[in-house]
N, CA and C atoms as an extended XYZ file, in Angstrom:
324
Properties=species:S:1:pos:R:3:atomname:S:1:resname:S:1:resid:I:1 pbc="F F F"
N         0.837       -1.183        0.000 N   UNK     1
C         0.000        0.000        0.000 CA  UNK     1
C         0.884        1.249        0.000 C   UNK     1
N         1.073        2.509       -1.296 N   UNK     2
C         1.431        3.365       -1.119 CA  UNK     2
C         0.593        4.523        0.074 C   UNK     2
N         2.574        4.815        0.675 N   UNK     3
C         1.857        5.876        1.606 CA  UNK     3
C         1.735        7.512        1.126 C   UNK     3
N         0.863        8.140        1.708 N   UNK     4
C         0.081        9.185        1.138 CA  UNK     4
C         0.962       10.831        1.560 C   UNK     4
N         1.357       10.786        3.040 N   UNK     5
C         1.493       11.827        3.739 CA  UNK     5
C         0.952       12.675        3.755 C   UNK     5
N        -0.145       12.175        4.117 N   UNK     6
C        -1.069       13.378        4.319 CA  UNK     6
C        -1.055       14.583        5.446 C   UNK     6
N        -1.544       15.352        5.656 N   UNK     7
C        -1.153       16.725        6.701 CA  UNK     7
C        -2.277       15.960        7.887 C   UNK     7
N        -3.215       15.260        7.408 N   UNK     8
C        -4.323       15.063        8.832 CA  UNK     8
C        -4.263       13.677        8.911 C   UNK     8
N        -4.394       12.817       10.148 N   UNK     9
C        -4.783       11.335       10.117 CA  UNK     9
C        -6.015       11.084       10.195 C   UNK     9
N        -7.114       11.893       10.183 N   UNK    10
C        -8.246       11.449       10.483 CA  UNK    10
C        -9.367       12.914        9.972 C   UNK    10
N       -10.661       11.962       10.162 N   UNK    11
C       -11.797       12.888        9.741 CA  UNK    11
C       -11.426       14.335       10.588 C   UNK    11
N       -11.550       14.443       11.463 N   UNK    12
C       -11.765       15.387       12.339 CA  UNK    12
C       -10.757       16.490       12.519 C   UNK    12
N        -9.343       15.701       11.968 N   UNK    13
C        -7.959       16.934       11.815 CA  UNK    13
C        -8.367       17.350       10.688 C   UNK    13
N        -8.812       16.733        9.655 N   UNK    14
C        -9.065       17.204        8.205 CA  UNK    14
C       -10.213       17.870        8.248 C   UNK    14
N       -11.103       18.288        9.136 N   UNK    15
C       -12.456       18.656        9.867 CA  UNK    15
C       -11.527       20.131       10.169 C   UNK    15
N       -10.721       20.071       10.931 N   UNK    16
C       -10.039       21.256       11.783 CA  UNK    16
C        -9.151       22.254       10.511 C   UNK    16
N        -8.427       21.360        9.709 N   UNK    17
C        -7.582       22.018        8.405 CA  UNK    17
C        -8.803       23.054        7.837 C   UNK    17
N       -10.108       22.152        7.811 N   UNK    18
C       -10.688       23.405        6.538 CA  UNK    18
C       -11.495       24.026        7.355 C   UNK    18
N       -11.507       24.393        8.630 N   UNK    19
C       -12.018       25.375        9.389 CA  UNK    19
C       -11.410       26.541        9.393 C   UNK    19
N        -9.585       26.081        9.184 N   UNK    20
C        -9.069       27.037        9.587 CA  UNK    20
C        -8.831       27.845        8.181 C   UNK    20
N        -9.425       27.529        7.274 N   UNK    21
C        -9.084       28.302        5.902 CA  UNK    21
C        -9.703       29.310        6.103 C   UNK    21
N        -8.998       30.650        5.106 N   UNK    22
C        -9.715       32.057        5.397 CA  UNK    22
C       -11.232       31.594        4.245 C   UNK    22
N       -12.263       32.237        5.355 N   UNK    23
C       -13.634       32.279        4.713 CA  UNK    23
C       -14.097       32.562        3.366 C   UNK    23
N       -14.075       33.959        3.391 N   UNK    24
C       -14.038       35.051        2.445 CA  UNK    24
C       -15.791       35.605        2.758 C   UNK    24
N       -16.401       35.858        1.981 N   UNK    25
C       -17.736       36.640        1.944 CA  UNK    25
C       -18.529       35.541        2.548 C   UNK    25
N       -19.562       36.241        3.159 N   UNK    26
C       -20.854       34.670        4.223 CA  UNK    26
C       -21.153       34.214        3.044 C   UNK    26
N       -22.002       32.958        3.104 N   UNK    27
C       -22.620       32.209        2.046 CA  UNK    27
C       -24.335       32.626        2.380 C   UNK    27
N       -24.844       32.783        1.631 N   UNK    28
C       -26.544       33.375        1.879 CA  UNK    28
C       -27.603       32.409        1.666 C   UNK    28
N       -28.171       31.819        2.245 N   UNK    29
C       -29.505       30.408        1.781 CA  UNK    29
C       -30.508       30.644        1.802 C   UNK    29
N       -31.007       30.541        0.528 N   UNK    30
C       -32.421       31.129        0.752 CA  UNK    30
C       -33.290       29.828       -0.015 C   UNK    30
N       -34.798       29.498        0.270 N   UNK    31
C       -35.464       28.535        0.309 CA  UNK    31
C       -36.044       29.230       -0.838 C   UNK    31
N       -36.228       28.508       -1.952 N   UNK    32
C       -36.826       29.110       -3.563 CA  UNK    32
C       -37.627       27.681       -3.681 C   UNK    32
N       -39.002       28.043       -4.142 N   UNK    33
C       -39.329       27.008       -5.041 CA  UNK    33
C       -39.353       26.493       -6.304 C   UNK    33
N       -39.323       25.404       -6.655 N   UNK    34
C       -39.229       25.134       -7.939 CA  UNK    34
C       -40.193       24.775       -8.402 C   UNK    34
N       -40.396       24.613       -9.885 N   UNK    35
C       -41.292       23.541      -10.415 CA  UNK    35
C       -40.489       22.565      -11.517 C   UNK    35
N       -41.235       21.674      -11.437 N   UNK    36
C       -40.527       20.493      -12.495 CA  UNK    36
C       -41.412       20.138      -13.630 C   UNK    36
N       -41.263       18.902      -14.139 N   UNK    37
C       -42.135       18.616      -15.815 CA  UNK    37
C       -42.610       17.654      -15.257 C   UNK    37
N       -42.624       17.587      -14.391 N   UNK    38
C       -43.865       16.071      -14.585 CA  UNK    38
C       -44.875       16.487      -13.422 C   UNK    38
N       -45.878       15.806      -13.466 N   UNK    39
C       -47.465       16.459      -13.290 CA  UNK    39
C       -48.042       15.432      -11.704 C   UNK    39
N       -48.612       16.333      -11.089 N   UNK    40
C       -49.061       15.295       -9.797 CA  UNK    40
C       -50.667       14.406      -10.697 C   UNK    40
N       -51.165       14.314       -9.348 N   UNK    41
C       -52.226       13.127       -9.595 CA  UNK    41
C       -53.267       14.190      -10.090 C   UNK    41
N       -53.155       15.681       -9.953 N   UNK    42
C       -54.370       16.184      -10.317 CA  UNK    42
C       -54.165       17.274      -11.701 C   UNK    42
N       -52.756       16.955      -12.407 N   UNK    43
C       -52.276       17.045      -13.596 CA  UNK    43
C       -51.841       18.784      -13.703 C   UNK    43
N       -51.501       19.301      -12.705 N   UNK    44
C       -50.457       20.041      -12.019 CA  UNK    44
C       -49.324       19.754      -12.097 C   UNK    44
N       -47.967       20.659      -12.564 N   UNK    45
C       -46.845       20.197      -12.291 CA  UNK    45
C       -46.147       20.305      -11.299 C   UNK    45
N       -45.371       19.428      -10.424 N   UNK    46
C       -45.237       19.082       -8.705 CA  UNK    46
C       -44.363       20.330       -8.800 C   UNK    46
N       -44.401       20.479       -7.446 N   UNK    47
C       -43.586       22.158       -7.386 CA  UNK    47
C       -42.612       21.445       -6.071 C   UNK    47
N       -41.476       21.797       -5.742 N   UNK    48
C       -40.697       21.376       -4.215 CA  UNK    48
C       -39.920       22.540       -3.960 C   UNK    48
N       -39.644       22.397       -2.315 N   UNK    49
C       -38.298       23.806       -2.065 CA  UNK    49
C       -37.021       23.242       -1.647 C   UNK    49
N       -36.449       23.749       -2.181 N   UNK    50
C       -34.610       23.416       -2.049 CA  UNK    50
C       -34.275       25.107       -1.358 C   UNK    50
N       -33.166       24.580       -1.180 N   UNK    51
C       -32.278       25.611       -0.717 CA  UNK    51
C       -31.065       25.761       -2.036 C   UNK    51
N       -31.161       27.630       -1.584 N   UNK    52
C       -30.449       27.695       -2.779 CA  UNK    52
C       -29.230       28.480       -2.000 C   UNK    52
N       -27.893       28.169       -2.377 N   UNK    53
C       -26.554       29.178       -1.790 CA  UNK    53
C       -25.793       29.414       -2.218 C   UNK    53
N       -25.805       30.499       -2.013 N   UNK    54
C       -24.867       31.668       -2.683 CA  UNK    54
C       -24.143       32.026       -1.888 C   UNK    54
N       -23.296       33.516       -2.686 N   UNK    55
C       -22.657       34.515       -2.107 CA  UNK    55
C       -22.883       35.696       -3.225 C   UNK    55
N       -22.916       36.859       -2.274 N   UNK    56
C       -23.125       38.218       -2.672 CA  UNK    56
C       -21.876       38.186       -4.186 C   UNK    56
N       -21.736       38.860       -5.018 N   UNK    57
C       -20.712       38.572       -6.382 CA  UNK    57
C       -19.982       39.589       -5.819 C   UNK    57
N       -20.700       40.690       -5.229 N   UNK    58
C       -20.018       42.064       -5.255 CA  UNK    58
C       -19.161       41.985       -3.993 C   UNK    58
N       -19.526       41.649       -3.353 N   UNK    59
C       -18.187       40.934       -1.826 CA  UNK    59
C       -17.145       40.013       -2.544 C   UNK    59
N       -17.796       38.651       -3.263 N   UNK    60
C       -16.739       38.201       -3.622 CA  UNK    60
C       -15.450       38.822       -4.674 C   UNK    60
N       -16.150       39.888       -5.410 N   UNK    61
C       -14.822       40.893       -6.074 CA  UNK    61
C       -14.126       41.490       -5.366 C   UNK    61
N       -14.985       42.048       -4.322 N   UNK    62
C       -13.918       43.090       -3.201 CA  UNK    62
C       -12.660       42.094       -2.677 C   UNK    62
N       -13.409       40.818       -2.175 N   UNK    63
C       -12.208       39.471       -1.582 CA  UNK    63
C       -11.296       39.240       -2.676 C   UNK    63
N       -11.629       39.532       -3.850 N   UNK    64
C       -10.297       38.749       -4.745 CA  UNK    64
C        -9.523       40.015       -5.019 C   UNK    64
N        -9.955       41.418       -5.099 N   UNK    65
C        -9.711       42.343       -5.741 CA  UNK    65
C        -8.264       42.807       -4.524 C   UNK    65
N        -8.707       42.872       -3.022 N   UNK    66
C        -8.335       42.432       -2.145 CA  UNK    66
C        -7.519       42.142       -1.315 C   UNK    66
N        -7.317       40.226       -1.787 N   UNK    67
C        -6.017       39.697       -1.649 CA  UNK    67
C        -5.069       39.891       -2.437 C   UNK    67
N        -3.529       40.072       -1.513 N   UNK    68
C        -2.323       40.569       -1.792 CA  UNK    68
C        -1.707       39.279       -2.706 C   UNK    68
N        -2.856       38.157       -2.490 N   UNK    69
C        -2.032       36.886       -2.993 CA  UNK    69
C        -2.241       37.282       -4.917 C   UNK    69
N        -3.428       37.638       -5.144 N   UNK    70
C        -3.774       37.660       -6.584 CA  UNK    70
C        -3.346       38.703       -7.449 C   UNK    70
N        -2.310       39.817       -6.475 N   UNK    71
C        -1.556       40.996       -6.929 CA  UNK    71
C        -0.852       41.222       -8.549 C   UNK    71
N        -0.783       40.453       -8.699 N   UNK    72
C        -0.004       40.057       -9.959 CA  UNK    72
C        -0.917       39.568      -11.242 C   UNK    72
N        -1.655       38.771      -10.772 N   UNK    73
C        -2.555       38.481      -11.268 CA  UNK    73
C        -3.954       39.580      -12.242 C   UNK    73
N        -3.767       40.516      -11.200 N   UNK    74
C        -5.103       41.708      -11.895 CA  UNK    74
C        -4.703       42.777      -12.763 C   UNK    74
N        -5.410       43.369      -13.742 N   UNK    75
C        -4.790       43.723      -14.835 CA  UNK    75
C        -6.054       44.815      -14.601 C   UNK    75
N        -5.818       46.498      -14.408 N   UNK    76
C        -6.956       47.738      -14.005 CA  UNK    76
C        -6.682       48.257      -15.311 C   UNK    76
N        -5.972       48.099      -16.316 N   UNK    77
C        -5.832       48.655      -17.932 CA  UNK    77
C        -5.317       47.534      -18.893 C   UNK    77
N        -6.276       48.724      -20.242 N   UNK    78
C        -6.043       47.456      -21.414 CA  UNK    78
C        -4.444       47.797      -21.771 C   UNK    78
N        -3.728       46.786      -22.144 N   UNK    79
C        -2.211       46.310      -22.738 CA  UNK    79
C        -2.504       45.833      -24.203 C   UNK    79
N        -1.701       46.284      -25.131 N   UNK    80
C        -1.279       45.544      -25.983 CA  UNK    80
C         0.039       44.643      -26.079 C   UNK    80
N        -0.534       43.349      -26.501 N   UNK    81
C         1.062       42.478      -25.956 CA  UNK    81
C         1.016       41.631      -27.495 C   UNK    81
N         2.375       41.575      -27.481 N   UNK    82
C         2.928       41.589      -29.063 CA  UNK    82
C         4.156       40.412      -28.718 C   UNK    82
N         3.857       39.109      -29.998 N   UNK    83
C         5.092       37.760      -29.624 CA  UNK    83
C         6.379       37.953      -30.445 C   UNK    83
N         6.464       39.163      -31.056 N   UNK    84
C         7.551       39.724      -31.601 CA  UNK    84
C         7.966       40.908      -31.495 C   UNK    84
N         9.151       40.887      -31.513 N   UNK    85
C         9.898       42.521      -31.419 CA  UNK    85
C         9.413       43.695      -31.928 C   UNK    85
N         8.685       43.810      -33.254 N   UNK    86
C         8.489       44.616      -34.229 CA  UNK    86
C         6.863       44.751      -34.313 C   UNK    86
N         6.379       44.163      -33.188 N   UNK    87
C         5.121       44.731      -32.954 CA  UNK    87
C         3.825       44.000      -33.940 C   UNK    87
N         4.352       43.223      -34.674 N   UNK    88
C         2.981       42.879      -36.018 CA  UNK    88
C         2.458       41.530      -35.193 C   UNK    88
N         3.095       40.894      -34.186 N   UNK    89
C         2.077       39.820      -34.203 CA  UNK    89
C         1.534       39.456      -32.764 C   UNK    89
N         0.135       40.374      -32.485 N   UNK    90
C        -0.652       40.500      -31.277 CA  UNK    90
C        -0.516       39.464      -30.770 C   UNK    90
N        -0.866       39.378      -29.537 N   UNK    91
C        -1.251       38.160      -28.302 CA  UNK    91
C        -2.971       38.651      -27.788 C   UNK    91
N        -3.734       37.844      -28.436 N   UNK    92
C        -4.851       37.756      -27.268 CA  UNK    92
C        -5.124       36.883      -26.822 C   UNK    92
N        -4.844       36.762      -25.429 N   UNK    93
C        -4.653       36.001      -24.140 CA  UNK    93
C        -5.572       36.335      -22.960 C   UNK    93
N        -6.018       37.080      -22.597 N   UNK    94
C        -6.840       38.044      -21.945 CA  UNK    94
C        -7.561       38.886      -22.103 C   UNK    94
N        -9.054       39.220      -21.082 N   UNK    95
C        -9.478       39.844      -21.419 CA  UNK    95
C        -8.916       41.815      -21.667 C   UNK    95
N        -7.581       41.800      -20.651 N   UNK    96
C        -7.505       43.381      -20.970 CA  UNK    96
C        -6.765       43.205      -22.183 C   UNK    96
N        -6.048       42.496      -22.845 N   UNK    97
C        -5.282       42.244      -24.045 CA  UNK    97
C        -6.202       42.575      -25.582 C   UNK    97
N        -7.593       42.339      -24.885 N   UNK    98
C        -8.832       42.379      -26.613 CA  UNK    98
C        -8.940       44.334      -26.796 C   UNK    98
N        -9.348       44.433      -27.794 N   UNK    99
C        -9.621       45.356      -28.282 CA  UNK    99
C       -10.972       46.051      -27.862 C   UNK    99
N       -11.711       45.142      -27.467 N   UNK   100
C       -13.038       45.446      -26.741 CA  UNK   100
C       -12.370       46.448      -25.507 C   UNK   100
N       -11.395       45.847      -24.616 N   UNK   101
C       -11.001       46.607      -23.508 CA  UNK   101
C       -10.633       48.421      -23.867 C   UNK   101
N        -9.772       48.485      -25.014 N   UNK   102
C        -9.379       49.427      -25.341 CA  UNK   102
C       -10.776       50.382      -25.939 C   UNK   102
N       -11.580       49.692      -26.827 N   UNK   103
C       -12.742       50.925      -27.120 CA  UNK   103
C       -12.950       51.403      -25.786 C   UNK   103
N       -13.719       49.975      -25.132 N   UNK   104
C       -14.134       51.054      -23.650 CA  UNK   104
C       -13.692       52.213      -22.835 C   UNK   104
N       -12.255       51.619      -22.727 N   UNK   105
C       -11.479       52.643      -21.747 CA  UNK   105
C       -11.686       54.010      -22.683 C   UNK   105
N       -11.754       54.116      -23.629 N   UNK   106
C       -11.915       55.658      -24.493 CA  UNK   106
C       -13.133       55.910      -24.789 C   UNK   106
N       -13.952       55.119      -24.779 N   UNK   107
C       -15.313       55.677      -24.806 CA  UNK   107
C       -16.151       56.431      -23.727 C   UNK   107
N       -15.707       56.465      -22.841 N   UNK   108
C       -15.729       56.717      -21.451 CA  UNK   108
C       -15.294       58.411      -21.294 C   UNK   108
């Protein structure tokens, strides 16, 4: 049997590891009903409630926008990025890299 090395031996350390992860924004549950396609006995379609969960989008941007970890990562202007010296042969790789980015920022 290969061994694993894992960081926890058991449910409950591995219980404790992802407690201790940073959160980020609450998660929100809200009880929505549904309906489905198929029909009760009185040819109605059955309706049930689930829970539905989320998180706010606009918290979760502030959390990524944020962390110091994703620093590198975020791009607040459009770039043109070019795989040759002499400029003729674009890179689009990203969204600030498209041309869409650049109308905007000047349309503005």
């Amino acid at each position: 049997m290969q061994q694993l090395n894992l960081s926890f031996h058991n449910n409950y350390t591995l219980l404790q590891k992802i407690d201790s992860l940073p959160t980020g924004p609450d998660w929100i549950c809200k009880q929505i009903k549904v309906e489905g396609d198929l029909k009760d006995g009185d040819g109605k379609l059955r309706q049930a409630k689930v829970e539905l969960w989320y998180r706010d989008p606009v918290e979760c941007i502030k959390e990524i926008i944020g962390n110091p970890a994703f620093k590198e990562f975020l791009a607040y202007a459009p770039e043109r990025v070019f795989s040759d010296e002499k400029g003729q042969d674009r890179i689009y790789d990203e969204m600030w890299t498209s041309d869409w980015w650049w109308e905007t920022q000047v349309s503005k």
